[in-house]
C-alpha positions in Angstrom: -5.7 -64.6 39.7 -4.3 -62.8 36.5 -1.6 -61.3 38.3 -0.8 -64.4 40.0 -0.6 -66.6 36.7 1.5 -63.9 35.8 3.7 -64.0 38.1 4.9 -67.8 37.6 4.4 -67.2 33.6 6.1 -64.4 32.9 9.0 -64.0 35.8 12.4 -64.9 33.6 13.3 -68.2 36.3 9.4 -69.5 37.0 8.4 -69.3 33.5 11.3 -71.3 32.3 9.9 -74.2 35.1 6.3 -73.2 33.3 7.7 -73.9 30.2 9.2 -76.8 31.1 6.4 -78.2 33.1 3.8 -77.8 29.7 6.6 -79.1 27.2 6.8 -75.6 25.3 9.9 -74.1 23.6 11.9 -71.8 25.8 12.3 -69.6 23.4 8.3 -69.0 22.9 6.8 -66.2 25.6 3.6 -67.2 27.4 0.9 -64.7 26.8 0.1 -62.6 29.9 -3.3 -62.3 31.3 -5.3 -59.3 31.2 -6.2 -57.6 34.4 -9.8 -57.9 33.0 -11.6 -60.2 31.2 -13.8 -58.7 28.6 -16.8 -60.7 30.4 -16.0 -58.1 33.5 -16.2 -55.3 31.9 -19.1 -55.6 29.6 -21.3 -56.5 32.7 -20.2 -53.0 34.3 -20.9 -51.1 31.3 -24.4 -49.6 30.7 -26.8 -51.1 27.6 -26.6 -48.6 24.6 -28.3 -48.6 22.1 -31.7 -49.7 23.5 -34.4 -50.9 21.1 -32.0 -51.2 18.4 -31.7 -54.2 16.2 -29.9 -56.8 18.4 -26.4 -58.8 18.0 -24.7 -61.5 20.2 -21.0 -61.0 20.9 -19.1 -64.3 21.0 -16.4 -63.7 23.2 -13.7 -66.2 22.5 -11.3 -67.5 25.1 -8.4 -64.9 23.4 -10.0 -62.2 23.4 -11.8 -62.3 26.5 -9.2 -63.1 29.0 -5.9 -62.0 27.1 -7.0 -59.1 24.9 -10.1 -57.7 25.8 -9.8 -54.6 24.1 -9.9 -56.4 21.0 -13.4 -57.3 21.8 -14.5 -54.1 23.4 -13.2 -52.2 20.3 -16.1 -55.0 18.1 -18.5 -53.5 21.1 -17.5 -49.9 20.2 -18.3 -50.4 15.7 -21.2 -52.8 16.2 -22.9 -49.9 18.1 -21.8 -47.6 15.7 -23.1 -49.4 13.4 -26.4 -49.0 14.8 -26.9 -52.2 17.3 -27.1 -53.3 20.0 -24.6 -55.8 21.9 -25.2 -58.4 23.6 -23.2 -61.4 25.1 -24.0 -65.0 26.1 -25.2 -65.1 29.6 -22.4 -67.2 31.0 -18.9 -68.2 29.7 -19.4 -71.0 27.0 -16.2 -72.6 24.5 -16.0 -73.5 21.0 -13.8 -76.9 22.0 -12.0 -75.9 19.1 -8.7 -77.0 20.9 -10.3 -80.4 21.7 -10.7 -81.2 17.9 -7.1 -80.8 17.2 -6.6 -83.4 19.9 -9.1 -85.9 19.2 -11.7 -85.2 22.0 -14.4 -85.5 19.9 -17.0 -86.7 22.5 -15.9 -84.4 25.0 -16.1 -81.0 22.1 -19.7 -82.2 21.2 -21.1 -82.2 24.7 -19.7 -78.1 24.6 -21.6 -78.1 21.5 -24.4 -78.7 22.6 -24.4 -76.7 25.5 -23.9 -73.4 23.6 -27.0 -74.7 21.4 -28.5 -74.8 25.1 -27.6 -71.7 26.2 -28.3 -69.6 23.2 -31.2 -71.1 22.1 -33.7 -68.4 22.3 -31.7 -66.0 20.7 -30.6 -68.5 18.0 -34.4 -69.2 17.2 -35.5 -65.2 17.6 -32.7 -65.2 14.4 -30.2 -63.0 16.6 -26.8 -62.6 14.4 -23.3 -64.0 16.2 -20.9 -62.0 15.6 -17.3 -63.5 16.5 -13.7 -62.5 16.5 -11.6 -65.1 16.4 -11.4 -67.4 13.2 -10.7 -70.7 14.4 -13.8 -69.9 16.9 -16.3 -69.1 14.3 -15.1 -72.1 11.5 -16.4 -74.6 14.3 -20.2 -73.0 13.9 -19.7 -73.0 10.2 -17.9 -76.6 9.9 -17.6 -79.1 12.6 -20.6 -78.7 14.2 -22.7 -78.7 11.3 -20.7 -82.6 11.0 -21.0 -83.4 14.8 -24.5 -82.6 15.4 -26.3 -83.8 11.6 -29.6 -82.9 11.3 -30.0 -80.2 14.9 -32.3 -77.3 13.5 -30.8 -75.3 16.0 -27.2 -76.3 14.9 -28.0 -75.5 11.3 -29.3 -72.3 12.8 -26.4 -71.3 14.3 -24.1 -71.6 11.1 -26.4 -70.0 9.1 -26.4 -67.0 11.4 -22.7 -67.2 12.6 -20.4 -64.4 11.2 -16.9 -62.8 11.5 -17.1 -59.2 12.4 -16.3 -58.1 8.9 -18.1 -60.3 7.4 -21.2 -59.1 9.0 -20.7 -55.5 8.6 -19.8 -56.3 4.7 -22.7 -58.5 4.1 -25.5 -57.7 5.7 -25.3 -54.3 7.4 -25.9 -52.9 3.9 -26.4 -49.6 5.2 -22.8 -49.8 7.1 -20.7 -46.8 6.2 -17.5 -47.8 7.9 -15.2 -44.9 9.0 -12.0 -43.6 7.0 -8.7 -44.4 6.9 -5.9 -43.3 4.5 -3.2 -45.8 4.9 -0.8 -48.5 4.0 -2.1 -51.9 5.8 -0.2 -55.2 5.5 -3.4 -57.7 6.3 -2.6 -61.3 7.1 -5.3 -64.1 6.6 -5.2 -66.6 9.6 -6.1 -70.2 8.3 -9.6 -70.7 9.5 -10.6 -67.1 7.8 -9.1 -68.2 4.4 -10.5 -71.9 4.1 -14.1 -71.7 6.0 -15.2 -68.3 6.7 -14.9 -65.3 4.0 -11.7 -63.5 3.8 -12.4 -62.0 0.8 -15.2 -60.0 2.7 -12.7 -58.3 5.1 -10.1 -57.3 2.4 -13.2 -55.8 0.7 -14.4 -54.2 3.8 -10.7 -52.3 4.9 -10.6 -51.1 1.1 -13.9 -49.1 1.7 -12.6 -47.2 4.3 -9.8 -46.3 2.3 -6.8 -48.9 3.4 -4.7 -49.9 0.7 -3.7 -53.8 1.8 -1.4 -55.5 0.7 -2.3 -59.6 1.2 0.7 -61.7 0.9 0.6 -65.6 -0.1 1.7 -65.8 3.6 0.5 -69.3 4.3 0.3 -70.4 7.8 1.8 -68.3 10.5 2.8 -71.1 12.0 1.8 -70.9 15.9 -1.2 -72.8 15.2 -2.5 -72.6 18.6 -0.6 -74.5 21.1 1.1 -76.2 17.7 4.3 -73.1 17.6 4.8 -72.8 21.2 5.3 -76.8 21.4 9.1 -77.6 22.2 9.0 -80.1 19.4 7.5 -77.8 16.7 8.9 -74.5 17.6 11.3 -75.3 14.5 8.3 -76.4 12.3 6.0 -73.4 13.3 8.7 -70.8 12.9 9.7 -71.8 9.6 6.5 -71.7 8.2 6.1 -68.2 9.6 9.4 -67.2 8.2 8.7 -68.2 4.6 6.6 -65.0 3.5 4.8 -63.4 6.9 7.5 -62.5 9.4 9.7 -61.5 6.6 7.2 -59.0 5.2 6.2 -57.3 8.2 9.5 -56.5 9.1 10.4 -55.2 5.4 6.5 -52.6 6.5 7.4 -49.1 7.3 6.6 -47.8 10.5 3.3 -46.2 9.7 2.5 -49.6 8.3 -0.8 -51.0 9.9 0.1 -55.0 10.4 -3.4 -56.9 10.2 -4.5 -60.0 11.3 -8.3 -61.7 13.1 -6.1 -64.7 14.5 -4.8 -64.3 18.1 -2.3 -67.4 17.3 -1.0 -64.8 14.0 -0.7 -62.0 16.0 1.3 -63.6 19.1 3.7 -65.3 16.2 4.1 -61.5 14.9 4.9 -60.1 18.1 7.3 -62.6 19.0 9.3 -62.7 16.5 9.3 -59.2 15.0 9.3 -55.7 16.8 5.3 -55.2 15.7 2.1 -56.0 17.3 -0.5 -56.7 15.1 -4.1 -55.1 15.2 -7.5 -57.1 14.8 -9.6 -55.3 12.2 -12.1 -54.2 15.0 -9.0 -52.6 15.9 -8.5 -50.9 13.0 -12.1 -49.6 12.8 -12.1 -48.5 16.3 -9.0 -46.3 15.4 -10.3 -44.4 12.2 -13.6 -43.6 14.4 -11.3 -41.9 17.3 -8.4 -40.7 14.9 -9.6 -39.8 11.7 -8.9 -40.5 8.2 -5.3 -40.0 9.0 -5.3 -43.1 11.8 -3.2 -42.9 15.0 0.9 -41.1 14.9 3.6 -43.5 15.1 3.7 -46.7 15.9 -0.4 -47.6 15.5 -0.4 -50.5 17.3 1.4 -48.2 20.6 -2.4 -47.2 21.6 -4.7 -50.2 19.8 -3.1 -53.0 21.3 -0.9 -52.5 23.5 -0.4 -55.1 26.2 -3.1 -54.6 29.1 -0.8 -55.1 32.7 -2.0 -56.3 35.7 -0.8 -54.2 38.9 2.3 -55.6 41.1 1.4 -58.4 43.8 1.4 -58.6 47.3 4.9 -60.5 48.6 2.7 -63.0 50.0 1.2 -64.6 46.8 5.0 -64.2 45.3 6.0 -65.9 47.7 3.1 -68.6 47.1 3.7 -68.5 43.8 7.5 -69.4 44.0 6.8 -72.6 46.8 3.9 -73.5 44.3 7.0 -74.0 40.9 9.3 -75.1 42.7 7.0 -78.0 44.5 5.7 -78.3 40.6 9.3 -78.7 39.6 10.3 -81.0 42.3 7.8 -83.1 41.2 8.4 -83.4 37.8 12.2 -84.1 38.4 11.9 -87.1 40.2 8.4 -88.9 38.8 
């Protein structure tokens, strides 16, 4: 199935009908799918780690089905960092998409299905560690509001933590790895109004980064908000008031830094850069060394995961299924 989203999304003539057909900008670029979900490949891997103190993973929508190896690189530090990983048991969403467009109703019934789901781990005191800001601010915010007075909701935001912010603040013995370089580190919105940026600019200077934080604002993708054909305009010029601008003044050897999969979409997009997530980052001083990776950083850490060509039938498929979709919408 990822290759055959692909296909219609990312094919120059089908993704313009895509596009069209979900009201986005032209001149945004779909994200591709990963060949693997994160989800697939943690159930493959062997547990490490055994009888070690235990963590739950959230893995977000982003990065389990369009960068995974931003989440497997969290899997790699938080068992370096002397735990063990473990994931919720099925898939399970935030809603925090549904908030932004009123479905209030429909993002507390997800609510309280992840209290559902993780309850026993919630109660046993298990950390959640997530990735994604916008993911965590609803444990920390909205659902604190939605479900008043749950135990297990006030639970959950008590015990609900960005990666860094974890390994800042409570893994006191954490020792992270080394790294002796320039790193321009971007807060994304959630991170800087609900959650603790301060802790992850705190964290990257003990491994030896020296950041630079500019008063970058709002990258301006927003979610769905900068792909949008009626914000595209809106979202780009709030990107291009401080953020865009300074990553493309970085050097080379620069590392660009962001948590937000919406900041680091708008950065590669409109700039020759791809952004790294700090798990990212960490994951690279373990394997590389106080120096951190040659060239280009981001050419190995995040580099766009492909899926493998398709079979002419499902192109095929996939071209009757547009231009049906296109038919369609041309003459309702």
């Amino acid at each position: 199935m990822p290759a055959t989203a692909n296909f219609v999304t990312q094919t120059p003539a089908l993704g313009h009908v895509a596009k069209l057909v979900a009201g986005y900008s032209q001149k945004r670029r779909i994200p591709p799918f990963a060949p693997q979900t994160f989800r697939d490949w943690f159930a493959k891997r062997p547990i490490q780690n055994m009888g070690r103190p235990e963590v739950l993973l959230w893995p977000d929508t982003f990065n389990n089905h369009f960068s995974p190896g931003v989440a497997r690189a969290a899997v790699e530090v938080l068992e370096h960092a002397g735990y063990r990983v473990r994931i919720p048991p099925r898939s399970l969403c935030c809603g925090r998409p549904l908030y932004d467009y009123g479905m209030l109703d429909t993002a507390e019934r997800l609510l309280r299905e992840t209290l559902d789901v993780l309850r026993d781990p919630i109660r046993r005191g298990i950390p959640v560690v997530g990735l994604e800001p916008s993911c965590m601010s609803v444990f920390r915010d909205e659902l604190g509001n939605l479900l008043y007075g749950n135990e297990d909701a006030a639970r959950l935001a008590s015990q609900t933590f960005l990666l860094s912010e974890f390994l800042q603040e409570r893994v006191h013995s954490y020792d992270p790895p080394t790294l002796h370089r320039q790193a321009l580190l971007h807060g994304h919105c959630h991170h800087k109004s609900a959650l603790r940026f301060d802790s992850e600019v705190a964290l990257l200077k003990r491994t030896g980064l020296e950041c630079d934080v500019p008063d970058s604002g709002c990258c301006g993708m927003a979610g769905a908000f900068g792909y949008e054909a009626e914000h595209y305009e809106t979202g780009l010029a709030c990107g291009e008031r401080a953020l865009l601008p300074a990553v493309r003044a970085a050097a080379l050897d620069t590392l660009i830094v962001t948590d937000g999969f919406s900041c680091r979409e708008m950065i590669h997009q409109e700039t020759r850069r791809r952004a790294l997530h700090v798990a990212q980052v960490l994951q690279m001083a373990l394997h590389e060394g106080p120096d951190g990776a040659r060239g280009l950083p981001e050419a190995r850490y995040a580099a766009v995961e492909r899926t493998p060509a398709l079979p002419a039938s499902v192109v095929l498929a996939g071209i009757a299924a547009v231009a049906g979709i296109w038919y369609v919408t041309r003459n309702a």
